[in-house]
C-alpha positions as CSV (number, residue, x, y, z in Angstrom):
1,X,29.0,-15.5,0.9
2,X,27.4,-17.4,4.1
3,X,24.9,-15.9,5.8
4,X,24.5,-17.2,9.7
5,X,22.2,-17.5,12.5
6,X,23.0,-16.2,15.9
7,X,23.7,-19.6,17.4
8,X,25.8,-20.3,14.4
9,X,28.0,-17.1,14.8
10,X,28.4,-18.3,18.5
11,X,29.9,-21.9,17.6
12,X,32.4,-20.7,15.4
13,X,33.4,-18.1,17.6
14,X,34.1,-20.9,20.2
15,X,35.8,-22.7,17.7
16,X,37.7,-19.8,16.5
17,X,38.8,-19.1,20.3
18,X,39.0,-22.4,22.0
19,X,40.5,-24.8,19.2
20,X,41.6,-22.3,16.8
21,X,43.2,-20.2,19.6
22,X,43.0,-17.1,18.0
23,X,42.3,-15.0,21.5
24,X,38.9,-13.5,22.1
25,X,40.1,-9.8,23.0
26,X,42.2,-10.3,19.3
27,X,38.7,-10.5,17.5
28,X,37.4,-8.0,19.5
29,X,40.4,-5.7,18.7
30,X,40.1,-6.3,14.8
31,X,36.3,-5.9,14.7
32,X,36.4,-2.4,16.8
33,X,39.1,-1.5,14.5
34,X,36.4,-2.4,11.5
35,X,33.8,-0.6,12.6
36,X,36.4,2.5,13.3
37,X,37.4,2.1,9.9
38,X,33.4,2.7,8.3
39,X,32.7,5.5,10.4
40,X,35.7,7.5,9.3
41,X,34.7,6.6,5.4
42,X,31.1,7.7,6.5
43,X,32.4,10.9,7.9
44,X,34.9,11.3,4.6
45,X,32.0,10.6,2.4
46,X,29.7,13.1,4.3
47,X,32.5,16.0,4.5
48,X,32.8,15.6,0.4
49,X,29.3,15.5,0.4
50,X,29.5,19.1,1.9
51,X,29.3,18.5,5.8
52,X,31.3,20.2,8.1
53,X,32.6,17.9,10.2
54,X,32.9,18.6,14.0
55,X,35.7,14.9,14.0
56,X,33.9,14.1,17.4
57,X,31.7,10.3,17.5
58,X,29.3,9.3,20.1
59,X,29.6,5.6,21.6
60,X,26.7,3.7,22.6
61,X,28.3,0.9,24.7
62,X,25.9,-2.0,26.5
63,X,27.6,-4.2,28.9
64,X,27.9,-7.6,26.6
65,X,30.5,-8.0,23.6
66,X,28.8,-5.8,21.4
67,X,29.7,-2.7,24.2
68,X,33.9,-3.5,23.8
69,X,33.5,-3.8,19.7
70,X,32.5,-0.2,20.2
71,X,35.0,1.1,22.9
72,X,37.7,-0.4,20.9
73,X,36.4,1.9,18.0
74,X,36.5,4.4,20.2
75,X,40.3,4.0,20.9
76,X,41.0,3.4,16.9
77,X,38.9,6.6,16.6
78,X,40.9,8.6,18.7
79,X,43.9,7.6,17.0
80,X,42.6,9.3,13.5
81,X,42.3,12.3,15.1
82,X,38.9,12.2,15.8
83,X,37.2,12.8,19.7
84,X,34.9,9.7,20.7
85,X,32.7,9.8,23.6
86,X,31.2,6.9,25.4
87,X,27.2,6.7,26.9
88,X,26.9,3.7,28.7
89,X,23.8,2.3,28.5
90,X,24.0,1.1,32.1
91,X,27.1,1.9,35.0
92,X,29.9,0.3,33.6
93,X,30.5,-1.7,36.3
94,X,28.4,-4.1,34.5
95,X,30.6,-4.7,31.9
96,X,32.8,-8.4,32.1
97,X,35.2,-10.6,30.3
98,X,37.2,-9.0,27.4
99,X,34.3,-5.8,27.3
100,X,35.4,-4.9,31.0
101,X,38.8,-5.3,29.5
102,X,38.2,-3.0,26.8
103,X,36.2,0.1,29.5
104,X,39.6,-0.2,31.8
105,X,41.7,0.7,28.7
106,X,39.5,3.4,27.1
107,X,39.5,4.9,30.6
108,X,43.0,4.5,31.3
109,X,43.8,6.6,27.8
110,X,41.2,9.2,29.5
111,X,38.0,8.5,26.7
112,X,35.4,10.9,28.0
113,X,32.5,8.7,29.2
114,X,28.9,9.2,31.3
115,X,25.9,6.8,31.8
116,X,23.2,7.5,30.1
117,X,20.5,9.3,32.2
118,X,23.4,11.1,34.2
119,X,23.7,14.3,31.6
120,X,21.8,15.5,27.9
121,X,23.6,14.3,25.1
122,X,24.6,16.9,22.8
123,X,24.0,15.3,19.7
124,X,24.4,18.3,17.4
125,X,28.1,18.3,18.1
126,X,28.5,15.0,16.7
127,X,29.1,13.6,13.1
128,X,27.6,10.2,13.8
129,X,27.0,7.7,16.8
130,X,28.6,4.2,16.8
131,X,25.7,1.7,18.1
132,X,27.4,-0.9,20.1
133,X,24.1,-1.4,22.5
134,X,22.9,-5.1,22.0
135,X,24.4,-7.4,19.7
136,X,23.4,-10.6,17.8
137,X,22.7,-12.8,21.2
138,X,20.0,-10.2,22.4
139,X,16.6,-11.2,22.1
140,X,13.7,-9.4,22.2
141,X,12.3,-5.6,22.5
142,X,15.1,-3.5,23.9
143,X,14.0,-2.6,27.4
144,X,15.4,-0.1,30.2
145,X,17.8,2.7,29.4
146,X,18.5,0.6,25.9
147,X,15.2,1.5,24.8
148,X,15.6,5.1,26.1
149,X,18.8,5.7,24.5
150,X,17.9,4.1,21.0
151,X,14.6,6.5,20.7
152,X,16.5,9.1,21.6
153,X,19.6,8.3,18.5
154,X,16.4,7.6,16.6
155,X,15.7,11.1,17.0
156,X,18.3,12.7,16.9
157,X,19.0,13.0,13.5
158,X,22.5,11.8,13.3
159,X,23.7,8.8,11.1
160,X,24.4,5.6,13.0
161,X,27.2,3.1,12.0
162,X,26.0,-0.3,13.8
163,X,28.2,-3.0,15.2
164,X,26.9,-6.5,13.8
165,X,23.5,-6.0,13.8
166,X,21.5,-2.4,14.6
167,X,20.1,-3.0,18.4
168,X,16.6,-4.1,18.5
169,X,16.6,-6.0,15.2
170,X,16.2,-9.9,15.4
171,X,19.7,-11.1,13.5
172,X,17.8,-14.5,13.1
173,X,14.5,-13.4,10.9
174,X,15.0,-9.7,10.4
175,X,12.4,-9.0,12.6
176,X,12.4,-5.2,14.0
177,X,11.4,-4.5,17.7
178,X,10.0,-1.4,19.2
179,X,12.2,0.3,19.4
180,X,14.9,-0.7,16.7
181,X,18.1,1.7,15.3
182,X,17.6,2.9,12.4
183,X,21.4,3.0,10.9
184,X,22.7,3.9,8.0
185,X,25.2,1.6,7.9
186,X,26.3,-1.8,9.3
187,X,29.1,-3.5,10.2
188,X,28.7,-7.1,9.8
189,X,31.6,-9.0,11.7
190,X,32.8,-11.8,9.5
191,X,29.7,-13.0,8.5
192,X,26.2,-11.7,7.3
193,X,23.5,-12.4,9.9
194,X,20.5,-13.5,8.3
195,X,18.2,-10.6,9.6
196,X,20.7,-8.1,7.9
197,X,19.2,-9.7,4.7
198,X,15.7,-10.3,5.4
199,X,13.2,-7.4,5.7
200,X,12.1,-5.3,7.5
201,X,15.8,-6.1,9.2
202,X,17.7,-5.5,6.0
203,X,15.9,-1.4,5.4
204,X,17.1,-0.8,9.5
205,X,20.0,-1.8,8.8
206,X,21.2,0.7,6.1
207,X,24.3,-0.5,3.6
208,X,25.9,-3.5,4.8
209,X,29.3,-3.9,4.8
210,X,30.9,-7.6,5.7
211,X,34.7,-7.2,7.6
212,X,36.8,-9.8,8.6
213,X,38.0,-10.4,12.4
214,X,40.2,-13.2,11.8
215,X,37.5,-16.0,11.6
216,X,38.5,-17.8,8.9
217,X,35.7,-17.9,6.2
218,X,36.2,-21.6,5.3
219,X,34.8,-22.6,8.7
220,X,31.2,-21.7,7.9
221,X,30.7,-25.0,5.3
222,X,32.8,-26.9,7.8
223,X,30.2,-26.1,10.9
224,X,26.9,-26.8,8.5
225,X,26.1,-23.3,7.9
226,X,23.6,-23.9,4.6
227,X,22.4,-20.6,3.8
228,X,24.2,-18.1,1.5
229,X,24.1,-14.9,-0.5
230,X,23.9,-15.2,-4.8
231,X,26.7,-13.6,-5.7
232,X,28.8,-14.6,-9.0
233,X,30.8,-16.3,-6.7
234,X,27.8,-18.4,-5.7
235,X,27.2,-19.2,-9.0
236,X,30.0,-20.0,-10.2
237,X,30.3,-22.6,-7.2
238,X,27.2,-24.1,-8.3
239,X,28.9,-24.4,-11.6
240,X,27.3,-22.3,-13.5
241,X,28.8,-20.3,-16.3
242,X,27.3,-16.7,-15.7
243,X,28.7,-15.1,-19.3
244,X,26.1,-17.7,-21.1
245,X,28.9,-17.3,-23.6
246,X,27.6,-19.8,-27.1
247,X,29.9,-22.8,-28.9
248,X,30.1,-21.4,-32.3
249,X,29.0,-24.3,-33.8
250,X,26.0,-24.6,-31.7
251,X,22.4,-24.7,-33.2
252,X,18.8,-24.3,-31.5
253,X,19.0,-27.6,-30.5
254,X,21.5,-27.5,-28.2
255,X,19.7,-25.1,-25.9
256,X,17.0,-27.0,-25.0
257,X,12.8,-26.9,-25.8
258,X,10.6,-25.6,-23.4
259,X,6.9,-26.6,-22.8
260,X,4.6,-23.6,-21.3
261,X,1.4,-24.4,-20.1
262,X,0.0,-21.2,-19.7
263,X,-3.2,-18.2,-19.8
264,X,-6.4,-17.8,-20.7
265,X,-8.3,-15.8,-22.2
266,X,-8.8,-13.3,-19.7
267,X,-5.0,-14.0,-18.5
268,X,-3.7,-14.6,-21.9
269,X,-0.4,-12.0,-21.3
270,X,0.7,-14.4,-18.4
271,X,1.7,-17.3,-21.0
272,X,3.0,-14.7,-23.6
273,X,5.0,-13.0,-20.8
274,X,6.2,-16.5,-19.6
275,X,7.0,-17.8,-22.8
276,X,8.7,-14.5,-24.3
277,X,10.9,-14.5,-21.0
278,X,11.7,-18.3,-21.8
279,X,13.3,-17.1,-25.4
280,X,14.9,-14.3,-24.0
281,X,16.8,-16.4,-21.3
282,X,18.0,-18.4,-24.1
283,X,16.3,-22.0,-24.9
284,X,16.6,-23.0,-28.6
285,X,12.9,-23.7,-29.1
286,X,9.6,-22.7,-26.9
287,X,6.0,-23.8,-27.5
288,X,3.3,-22.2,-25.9
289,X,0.1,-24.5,-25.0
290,X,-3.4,-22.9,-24.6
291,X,-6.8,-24.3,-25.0
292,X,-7.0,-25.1,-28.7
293,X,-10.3,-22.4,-29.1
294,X,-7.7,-19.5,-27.8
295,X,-5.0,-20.3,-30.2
296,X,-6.8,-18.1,-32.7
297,X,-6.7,-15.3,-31.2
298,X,-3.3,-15.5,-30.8
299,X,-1.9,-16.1,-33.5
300,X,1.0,-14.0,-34.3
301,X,1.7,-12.8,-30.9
302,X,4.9,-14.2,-29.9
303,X,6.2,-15.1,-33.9
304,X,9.4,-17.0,-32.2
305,X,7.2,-19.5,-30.4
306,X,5.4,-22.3,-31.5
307,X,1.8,-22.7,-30.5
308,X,-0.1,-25.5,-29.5
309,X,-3.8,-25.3,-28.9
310,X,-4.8,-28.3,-27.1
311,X,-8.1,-30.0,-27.6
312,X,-10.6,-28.2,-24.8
313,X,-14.6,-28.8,-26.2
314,X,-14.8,-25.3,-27.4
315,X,-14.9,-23.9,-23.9
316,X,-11.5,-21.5,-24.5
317,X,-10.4,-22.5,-20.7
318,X,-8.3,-25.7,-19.2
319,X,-11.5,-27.2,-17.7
320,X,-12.0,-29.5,-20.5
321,X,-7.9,-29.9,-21.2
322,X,-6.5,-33.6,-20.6
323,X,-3.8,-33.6,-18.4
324,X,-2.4,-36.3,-20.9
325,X,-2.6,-33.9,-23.5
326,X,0.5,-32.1,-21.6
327,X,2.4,-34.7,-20.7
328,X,2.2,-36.2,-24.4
329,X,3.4,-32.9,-25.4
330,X,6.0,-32.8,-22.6
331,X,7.4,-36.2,-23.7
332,X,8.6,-34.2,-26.4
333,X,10.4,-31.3,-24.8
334,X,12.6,-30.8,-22.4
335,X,11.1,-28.9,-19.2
336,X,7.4,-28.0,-18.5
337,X,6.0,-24.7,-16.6
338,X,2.7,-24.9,-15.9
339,X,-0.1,-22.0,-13.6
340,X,0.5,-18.7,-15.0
341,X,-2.7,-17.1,-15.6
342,X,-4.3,-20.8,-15.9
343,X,-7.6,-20.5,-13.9
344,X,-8.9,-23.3,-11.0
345,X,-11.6,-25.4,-11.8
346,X,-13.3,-28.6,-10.0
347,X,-10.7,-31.3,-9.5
348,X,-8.0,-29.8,-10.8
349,X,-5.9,-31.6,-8.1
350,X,-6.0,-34.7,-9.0
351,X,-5.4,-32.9,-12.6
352,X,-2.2,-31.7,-11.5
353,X,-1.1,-35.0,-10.0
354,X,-1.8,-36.6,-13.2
355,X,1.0,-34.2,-14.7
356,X,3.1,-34.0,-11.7
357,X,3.2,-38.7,-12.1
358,X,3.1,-38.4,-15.5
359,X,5.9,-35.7,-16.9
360,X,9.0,-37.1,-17.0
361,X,10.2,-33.8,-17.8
362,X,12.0,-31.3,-15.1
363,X,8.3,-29.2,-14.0
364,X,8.2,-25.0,-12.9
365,X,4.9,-24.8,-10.8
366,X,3.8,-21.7,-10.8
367,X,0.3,-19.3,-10.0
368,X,-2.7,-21.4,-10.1
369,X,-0.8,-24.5,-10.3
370,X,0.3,-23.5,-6.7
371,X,-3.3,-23.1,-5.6
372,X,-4.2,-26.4,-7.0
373,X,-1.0,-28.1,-5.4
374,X,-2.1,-26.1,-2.0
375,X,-5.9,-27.9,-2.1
376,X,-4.6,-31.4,-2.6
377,X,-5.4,-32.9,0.9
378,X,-3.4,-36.1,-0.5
379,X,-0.3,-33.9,-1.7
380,X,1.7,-35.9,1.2
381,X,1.3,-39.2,-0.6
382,X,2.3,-37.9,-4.3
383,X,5.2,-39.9,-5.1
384,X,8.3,-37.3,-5.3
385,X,9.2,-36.9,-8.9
386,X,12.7,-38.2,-10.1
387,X,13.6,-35.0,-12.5
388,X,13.7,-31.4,-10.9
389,X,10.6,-29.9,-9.2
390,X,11.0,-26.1,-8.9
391,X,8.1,-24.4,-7.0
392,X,7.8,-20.5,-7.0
393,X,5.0,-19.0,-4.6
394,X,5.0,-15.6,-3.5
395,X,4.2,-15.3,-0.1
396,X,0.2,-15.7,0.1
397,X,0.7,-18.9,-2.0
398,X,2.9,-20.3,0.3
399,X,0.5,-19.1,3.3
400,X,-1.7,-21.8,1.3
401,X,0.9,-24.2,0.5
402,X,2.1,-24.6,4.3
403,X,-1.7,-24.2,5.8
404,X,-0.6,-20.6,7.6
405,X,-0.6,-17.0,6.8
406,X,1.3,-14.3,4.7
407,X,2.4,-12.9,7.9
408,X,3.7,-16.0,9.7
409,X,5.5,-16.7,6.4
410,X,7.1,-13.4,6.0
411,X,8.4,-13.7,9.9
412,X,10.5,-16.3,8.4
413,X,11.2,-16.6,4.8
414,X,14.1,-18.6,5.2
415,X,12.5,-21.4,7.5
416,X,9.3,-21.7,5.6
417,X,10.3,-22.1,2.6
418,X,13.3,-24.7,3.8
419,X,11.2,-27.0,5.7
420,X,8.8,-27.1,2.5
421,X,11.4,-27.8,0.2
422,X,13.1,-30.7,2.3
423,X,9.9,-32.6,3.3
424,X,8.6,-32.2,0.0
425,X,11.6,-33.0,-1.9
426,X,11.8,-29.6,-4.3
427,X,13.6,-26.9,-4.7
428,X,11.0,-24.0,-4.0
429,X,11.5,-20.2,-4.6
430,X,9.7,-17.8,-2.6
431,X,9.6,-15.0,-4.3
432,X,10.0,-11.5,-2.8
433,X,12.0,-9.2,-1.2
434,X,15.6,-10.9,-1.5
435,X,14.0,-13.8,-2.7
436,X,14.8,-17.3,-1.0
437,X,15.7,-20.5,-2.8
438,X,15.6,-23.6,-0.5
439,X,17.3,-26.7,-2.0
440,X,15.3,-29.9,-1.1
441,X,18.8,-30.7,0.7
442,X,18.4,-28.1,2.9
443,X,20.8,-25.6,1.4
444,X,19.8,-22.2,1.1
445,X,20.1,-19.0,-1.0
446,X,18.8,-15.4,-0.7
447,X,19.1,-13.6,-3.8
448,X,20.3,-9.7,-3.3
449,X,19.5,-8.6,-7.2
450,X,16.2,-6.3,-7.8
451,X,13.7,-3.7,-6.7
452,X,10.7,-2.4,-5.8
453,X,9.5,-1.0,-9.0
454,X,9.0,-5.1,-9.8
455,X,6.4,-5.4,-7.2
456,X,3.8,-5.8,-10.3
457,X,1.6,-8.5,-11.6
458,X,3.4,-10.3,-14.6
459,X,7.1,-10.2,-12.7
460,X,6.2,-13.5,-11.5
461,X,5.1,-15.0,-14.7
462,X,8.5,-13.6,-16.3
463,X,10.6,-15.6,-13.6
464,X,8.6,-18.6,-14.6
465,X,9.9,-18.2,-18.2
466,X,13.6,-17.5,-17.1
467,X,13.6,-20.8,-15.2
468,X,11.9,-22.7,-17.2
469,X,14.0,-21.9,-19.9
470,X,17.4,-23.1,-17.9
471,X,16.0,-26.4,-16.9
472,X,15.4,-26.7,-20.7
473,X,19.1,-25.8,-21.3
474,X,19.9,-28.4,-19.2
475,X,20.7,-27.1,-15.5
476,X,19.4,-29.0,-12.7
477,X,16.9,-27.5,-10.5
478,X,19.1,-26.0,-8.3
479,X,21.2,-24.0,-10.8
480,X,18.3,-22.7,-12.4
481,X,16.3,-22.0,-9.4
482,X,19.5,-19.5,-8.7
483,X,20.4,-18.7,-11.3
484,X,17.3,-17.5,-13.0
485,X,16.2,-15.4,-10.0
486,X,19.1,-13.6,-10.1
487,X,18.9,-13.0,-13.8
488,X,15.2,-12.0,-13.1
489,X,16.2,-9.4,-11.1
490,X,19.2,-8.2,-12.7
491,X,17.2,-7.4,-15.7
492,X,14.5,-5.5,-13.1
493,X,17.7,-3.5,-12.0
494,X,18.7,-2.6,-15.4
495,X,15.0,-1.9,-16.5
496,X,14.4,0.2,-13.6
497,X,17.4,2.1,-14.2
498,X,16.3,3.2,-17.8
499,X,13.0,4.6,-16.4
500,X,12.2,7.8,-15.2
501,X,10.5,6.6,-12.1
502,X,10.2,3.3,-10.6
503,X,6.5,3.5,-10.5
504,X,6.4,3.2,-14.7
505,X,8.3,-0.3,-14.7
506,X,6.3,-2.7,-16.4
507,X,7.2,-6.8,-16.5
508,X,7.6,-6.7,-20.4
509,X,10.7,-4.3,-19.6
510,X,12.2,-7.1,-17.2
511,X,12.1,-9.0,-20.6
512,X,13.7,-6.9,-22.7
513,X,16.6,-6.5,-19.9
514,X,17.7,-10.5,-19.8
């Protein structure tokens, strides 16, 4: 499922209209009938839910497209049987093109309509308002009467049904002005805007619903659109099998050995998280590495790995660890993850480069290998590996890795993490809400699988073990990248759904749920 910028929904609009010529007042007529259409299920739904329903919808029209969507689901509304009213946010003499159109027709069929300002609205006499006040070209804080009128649906109490995008949310980042709708549900017209899926846009914006208007789908890929939505679809496309169905004849060679660089003592449970998650996902074999004088006391932990305690002068940390102690080891296996729970320590740049040159191996950076990757003033002139690179930072590590802030980064997931990925040549995951996965080609994928009650330290080191596991199993970086975040969060949906409160979810329940 594509997911598109504002400027992209404009071209293929134009295309739709001028080479296409599929008319714009058609489009306009099939996505006011859409819109229509989720109200009346929103009023069903309500009414079995025990609301009386009073059939009578408010219309909050601007004077751009947006404003005719919503008079033409006034006119589909009033031919279910149900009263709609129009507020215009300003005199509609301001409305042109195909939305004057559209206010000529509603007023010729005798829809009841005032500007906004000119009377109270009686909102306890509706069921719901349709917000058709700024669409995706707006940019902004709402200003004027728009303002006034969304505080005042804000407060009102009744449930919104949005055209496109609510009004006052940014449909490129998912940014959310003051003031900003708060709906409960929204219509997105043929495509999924990017801030529908990208918080704090995607909580405004309530259930999202994608309807066709007649654009044909297949023009997205055509006009470059590179971002999409994981769905099994998706997957599949990428050509993945998502049953992980087993030859019968297969052995625990087939699926792959995974190297895990990972813990200390103090941070021991990241590696056994990381390398648990790894078996679980499915890899035939996993070793665990840890300095050799912690191997001892953890013995018998994970009885399905293998353990290798690496040669560290009796300090019990990766200070004293060779880099070419991995990569020996990692000539051996088929994918390396190295950071979780690893500790920093003087130089460990240049210690990671001598991994980073020296595996041969598809490498998962995660944790402190991040931090270490972040300080490396000479990380430019690294040579870009030939097998897979998967990076996975939550947001302050990628503050670090791209020399910002959390805050700048979570104003927009999609383009930090895309720019990283293509200059650097590696498929990065930034983790989080809807987590992205930027393709050193500059595709794009937001994943739409799991929940809050992940938000807890270990989550991370269990998505290290799931990816790590399918580049071991053979996929590229890409297809595990995907793949493996939405397995990760599948299994924190299932997990989550077998506790009695979110709060109680721990990541060792994420594994147990692959």
């Amino acid at each position: 499922m594509y997911i598109v910028t504002s400027e992209e929904m404009r071209r293929l609009d134009r295309h739709t209209i001028e080479t296409i010529g599929l008319p714009a007042l058609v489009l306009m007529e099939n996505a006011g009938r859409e819109i229509a259409r989720e109200a009346l299920e929103l009023a069903r739904e309500r009414e079995a839910a025990g609301h009386r329903l009073r059939k009578r919808w408010l219309i909050l029209a601007g004077k751009g497209n947006n404003g005719g969507d919503g008079l033409v689901a006034a006119r589909h509304l009033l031919e279910a049987g149900v009263l709609a009213e129009v507020v215009y946010a300003e005199p509609p003499e301001a409305l042109a093109g195909e939305a004057a159109v559209q206010r000529d027709i509603a007023a010729r069929l005798g829809i009841p309509s005032f500007v906004y300002g000119t009377m109270e609205i009686p909102w306890d006499g509706y069921d719901g308002a349709i917000d058709a006040l700024l669409g995706t070209g707006a940019k902004g804080a709402p200003r004027g009467p728009y303002a006034a009128l969304i505080r005042e649906a804000n407060g009102a109490g009744v449930p919104v049904v949005a055209a496109d995008v609510p009004s006052g949310l940014d449909a490129d980042t998912g940014a959310v002005h003051e003031p900003c709708l708060r709906a409960e549900r929204t219509v997105a017209l043929a495509f999924l805007k990017r801030g529908l899926v990208q918080f704090p846009g995607a909580e405004a914006a309530g259930s999202v619903a994608v309807r066709p208007i007649g654009i044909p789908a297949a023009l997205a890929e055509e006009h470059g659109v590179r971002v999409q939505l994981v769905t099994e679809a998706v997957l599949a496309g990428l050509g993945l099998d998502v049953s992980r169905k087993r030859s019968a004849d297969s052995h625990k060679g087939s699926y792959g050995h995974a190297l895990i660089a990972a813990g200390t003592q103090r941070m021991s449970g990241a590696g056994l998280l990381c390398a648990k998650a790894a078996l679980r996902t499915g890899c035939g074999l996993a070793t665990w590495a840890v300095p050799a004088s912690l191997a001892p006391h953890l013995l018998g932990r994970l009885p399905e790995a293998m353990l290798a305690g690496i040669a560290d002068a009796g300090h019990g940390d990766w200070t004293h660890v060779a880099a070419g102690a991995i990569t020996a080891l990692a000539a051996e296996r088929d994918a390396l993850a190295i950071g979780p729970g690893m500790g920093r320590y003087a130089e460990d740049d240049q210690w990671l480069r001598e991994i980073w040159e020296g595996a041969d191996c598809p490498l998962l950076l995660d944790a402190d290998a991040l931090n270490m990757l972040a300080e490396a003033s000479d990380f430019a002139s690294w040579p870009r590996r030939e097998a897979g690179t998967v990076l996975t930072p939550h947001p302050g590590e990628m503050a670090r890795l791209a020399g910002t802030t959390t805050a700048e980064v979570q104003k927009d997931r999609i383009g930090h993490a895309s720019r990283y990925a293509a200059e650097h040549g590696v498929t990065l995951v930034l983790k989080g809400a809807r987590t992205v996965i930027a393709a050193p080609d500059g595709r794009v994928y937001l994943n739409p699988t799991g929940n809050a009650a992940m938000a807890k330290g270990g989550s991370g080191d269990v998505l290290s073990g799931v990816i790590v596991s399918l580049l071991a199993q053979g996929l590229s970086d890409v297809q595990a990248a995907c793949f493996g975040v939405y397995l990760h969060g599948l299994a924190g949906d299932r997990a989550a759904a077998s506790r009695l409160t979110d709060s109680s979810l721990l990541p060792g329940d994420l594994v147990e749920h692959l």
